[in-house]
C-alpha positions in Angstrom: 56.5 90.3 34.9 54.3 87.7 33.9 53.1 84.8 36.1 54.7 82.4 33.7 58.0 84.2 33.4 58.6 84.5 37.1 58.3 81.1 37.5 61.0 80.2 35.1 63.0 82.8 37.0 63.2 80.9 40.2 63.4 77.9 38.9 66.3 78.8 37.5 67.8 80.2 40.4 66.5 76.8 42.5 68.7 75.2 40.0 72.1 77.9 40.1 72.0 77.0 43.7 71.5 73.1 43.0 74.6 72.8 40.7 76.7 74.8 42.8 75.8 73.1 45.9 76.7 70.0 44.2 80.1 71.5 43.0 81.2 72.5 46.6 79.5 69.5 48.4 83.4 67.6 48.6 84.4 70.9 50.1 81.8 71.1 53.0 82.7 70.5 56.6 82.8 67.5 57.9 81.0 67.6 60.8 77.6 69.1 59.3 75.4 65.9 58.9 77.2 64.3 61.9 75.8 67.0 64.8 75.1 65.6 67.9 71.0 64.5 67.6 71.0 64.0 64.7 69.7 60.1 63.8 71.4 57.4 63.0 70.3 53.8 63.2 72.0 50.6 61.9 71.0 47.7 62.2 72.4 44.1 60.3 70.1 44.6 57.2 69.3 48.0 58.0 70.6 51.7 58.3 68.7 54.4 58.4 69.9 58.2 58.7 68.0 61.5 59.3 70.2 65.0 59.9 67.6 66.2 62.1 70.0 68.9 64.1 71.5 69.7 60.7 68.4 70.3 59.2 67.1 72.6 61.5 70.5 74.3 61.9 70.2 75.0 57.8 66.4 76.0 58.0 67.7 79.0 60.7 70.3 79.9 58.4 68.5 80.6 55.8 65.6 81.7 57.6 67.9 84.9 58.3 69.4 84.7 55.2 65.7 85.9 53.9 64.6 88.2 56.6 68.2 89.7 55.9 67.3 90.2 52.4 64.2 91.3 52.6 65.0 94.4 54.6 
C-alpha cells in the first residue's frame, strides 16, 4: 500500500470514529468528565475545566484496546 494511500485510510477512520462519537456524545454517561480529580475552577469572570482523571481513564482504555488488537 502506498505511503499516500495509507494515510488517507486512517484519516478516514480518525474521522468514522469522530462522527460517531459525536452522534452518541448525548448518550454518554454522565459522570465521565465529572470523576473525582478531575479540575474545575470558577471564578466571577472565569471558569476553567480540565478532565484530567477522565483523560487518563480514556488513554488506559484504549491503551488496551490496541495491545488487544494487536495480538
Amino acid at each position: 500500500m502506498s505511503g499516500m494511500g495509507r494515510i488517507f485510510i486512517i484519516a478516514g477512520c480518525i474521522l468514522l470514529a469522530l462522527g460517531i462519537l459525536f452522534t452518541l456524545a448525548p448518550k454518554l454517561p454522565t459522570w465521565l468528565g465529572k470523576l473525582p480529580g478531575d479540575i474545575a475552577i470558577k471564578r466571577e469572570n472565569f471558569s476553567f475545566y480540565f478532565p484530567l482523571t477522565t483523560c487518563l481513564l480514556l488513554s488506559a482504555l484504549i491503551s488496551f484496546l490496541m495491545w488487544l488488537f494487536r495480538k
